[in-house]
C-alpha positions in Angstrom: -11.4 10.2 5.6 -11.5 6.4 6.7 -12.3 5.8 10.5 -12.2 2.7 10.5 -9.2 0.6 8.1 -9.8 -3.1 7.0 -7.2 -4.1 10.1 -9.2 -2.2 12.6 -12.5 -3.6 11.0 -11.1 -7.3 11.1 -10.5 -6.7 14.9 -13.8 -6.2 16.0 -15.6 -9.1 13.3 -14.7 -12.7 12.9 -15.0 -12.7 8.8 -12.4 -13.0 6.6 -11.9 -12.2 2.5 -14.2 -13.2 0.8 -16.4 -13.0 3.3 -15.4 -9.9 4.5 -17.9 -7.2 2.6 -16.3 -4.2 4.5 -13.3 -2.4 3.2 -13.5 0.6 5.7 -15.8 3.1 7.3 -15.8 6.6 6.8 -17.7 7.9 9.5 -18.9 6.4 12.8 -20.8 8.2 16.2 -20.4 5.3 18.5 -23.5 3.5 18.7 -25.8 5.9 16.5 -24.7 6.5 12.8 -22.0 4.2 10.5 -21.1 4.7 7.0 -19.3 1.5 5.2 -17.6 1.3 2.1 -16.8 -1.7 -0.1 -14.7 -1.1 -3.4 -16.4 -3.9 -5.5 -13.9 -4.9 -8.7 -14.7 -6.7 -11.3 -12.1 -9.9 -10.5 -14.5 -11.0 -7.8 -15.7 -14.5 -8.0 -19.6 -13.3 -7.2 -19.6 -10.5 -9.4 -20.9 -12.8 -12.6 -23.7 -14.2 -13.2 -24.7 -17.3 -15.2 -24.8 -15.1 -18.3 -21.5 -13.6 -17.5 -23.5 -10.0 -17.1 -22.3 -8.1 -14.2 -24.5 -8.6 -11.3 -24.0 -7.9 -7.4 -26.8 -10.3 -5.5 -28.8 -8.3 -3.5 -28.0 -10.8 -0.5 -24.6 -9.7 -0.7 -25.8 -6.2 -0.3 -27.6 -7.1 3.1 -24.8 -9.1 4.5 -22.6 -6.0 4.2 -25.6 -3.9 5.3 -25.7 -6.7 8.5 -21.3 -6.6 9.0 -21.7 -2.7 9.2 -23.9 -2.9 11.8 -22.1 -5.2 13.9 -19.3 -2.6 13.6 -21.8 0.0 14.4 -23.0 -2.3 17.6 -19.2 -3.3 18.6 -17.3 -0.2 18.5 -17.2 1.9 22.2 
């Protein structure tokens, strides 16, 4: 069940694809819990590494970690 949809997401953050490293959430208590999903696919840019293995940076990781809780922080 998604709470949150990438439209209602994009309301309450200023990034933008492929910035953006929040697809939806699927569960949120105002203020105390948040649970983010992103649907990585294999066409993104970031995905590859220099040896063309498939590799998600961990810094990606923490930026989404960080985008969810702004939601977390924004939402009333």
């Amino acid at each position: 069940m998604t709470v949150l949809d990438i439209r209602a997401i994009q309301e309450l953050l200023p990034h933008r694809p492929p910035f953006l490293l929040v697809d939806r959430i699927i569960e949120l208590v105002p203020r105390l819990r948040i649970v983010g999903i992103k649907q990585v696919t294999i066409n993104e840019p970031f995905f590859w590494d220099t040896i063309r293995a498939r590799l998600y940076a961990g810094v990606l990781i923490v930026e989404a970690l960080a985008q969810v809780g702004a939601v977390l922080r924004s939402e009333r």
